[in-house]
Every structure is written in structure tokens, then in C-alpha cells.
DRENTILUM-844550 format. One line per 5 residues: number of its first residue (from 1); their letters; for each residue y, z, x of C-alpha. Coordinates in pm, whole numbers. Layout:
BEGIN
NUM) A) Y,Z,X | ...
//
This chain:
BEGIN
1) XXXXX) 7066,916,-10056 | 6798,705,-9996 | 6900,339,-9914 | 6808,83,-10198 | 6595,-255,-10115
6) XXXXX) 6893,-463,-9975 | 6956,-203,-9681 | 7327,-63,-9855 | 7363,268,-9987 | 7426,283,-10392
11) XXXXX) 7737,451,-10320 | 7897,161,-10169 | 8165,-42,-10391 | 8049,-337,-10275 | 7767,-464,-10098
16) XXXXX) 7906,-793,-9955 | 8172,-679,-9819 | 8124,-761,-9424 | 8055,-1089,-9599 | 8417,-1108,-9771
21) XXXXX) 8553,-1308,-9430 | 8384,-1599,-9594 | 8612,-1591,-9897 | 8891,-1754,-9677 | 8639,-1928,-9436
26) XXXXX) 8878,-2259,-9406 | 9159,-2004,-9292 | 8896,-1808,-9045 | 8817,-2122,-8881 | 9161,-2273,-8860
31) XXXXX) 9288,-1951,-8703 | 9027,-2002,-8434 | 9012,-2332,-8383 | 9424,-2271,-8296 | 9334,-1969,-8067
36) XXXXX) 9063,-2226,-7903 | 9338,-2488,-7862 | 9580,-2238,-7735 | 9335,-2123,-7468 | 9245,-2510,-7382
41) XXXXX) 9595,-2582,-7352 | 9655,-2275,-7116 | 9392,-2350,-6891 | 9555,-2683,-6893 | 9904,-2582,-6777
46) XXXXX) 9719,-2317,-6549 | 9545,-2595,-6323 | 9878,-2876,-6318 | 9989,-2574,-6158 | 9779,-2463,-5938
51) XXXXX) 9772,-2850,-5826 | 10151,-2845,-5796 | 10152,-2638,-5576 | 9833,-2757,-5366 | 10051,-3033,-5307
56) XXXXX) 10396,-2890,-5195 | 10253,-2620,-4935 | 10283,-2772,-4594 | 9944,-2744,-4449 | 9961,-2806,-4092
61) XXXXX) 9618,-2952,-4036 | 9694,-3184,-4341 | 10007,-3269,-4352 | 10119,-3330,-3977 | 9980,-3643,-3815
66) XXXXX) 9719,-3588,-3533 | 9814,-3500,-3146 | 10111,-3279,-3343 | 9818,-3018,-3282 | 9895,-3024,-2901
71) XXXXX) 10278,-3049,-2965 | 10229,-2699,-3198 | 10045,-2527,-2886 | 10321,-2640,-2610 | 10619,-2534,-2862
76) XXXXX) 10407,-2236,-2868 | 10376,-2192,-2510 | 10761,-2210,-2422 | 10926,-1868,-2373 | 11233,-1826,-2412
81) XXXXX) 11474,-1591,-2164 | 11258,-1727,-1861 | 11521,-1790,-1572 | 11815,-1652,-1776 | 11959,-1552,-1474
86) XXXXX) 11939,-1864,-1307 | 12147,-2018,-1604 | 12434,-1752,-1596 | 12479,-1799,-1234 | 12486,-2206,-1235
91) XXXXX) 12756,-2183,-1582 | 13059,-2265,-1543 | 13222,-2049,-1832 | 13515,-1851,-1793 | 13368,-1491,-1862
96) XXXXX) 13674,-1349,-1899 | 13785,-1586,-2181 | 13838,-1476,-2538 | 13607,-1464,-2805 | 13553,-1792,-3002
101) XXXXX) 13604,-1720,-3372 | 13645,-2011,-3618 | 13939,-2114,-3781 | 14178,-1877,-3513 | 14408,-2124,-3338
106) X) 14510,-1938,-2980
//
């Protein structure tokens, strides 16, 4: 079983057959051409997307005008529940009133 010249084995039926693609060559390269086109317009779709949504996140830094930096860190500073006591003893609210609920007529 010694190979002949052309580097195939006699026994094989035929010799060009990892060649046969090139029978329907106009088909082979349409099909990838459309593959190629399919993948261009993905990476298409992929990127308005990606810049979509670049451009509805709220990026602090970007978006807010400047000195709202300062206005951020104050906000942050506040507490809340700081002199709590101070408020329930200057209200004026009856605490032995009902409960509000909406839409109850008393």
C-alpha cells in the first residue's frame, strides 16, 4: 500500500475529492461573503449599542455641571435623625390623634 506519485493511495475513489468544494465555488463564496456581512452587520448593531447606552447612563462627573461636586459632598454630609428629639418636643401634633389613612372620612 505504497502511496502512488500524486501523494493518494490507489485505493481511493477519487483523488480530487478535498478539491470537489470548487465544483460549486460561486455558492462557497456567496455563503461566506453572507456569513461576512452577517458578522459586519452584528458588530454594527453591537457598537450603536454600546453607544446608546454610553449616552443615557448619568455620569456624575459628566453630566452634572461643575460646583454640583461640592453640592454631592454636603447632601452627603447631612444626617438624618440628628436632633429628632428636639423636633418631637417643639411639634405641635396631637399624639393622641388617629391614624391618617387615605380616602377614610372621620
Amino acid at each position: 500500500e505504497d502511496p502512488v506519485g500524486n501523494g493518494h493511495e490507489e485505493k481511493e475513489s477519487n483523488p480530487f475529492a478535498e478539491y470537489m468544494w470548487m465544483e460549486n465555488e460561486e455558492d462557497f463564496n456567496r455563503q461566506v461573503e453572507e456569513e461576512l456581512q452577517e458578522q459586519e452587520f452584528l458588530d454594527r448593531c453591537f457598537q450603536e449599542m454600546l453607544e446608546e447606552e454610553e449616552q443615557d447612563w448619568f455620569i456624575p462627573a459628566r453630566d452634572l455641571p461643575q460646583g454640583m461636586g461640592q453640592l454631592q459632598q454636603q447632601l452627603h454630609g447631612l444626617s438624618v435623625g440628628d436632633g429628632a428629639e428636639d423636633i418631637l418636643s417643639k411639634s405641635n401634633l396631637n399624639p393622641d390623634a388617629k391614624e391618617f389613612v387615605p380616602g377614610v372620612k372621620y
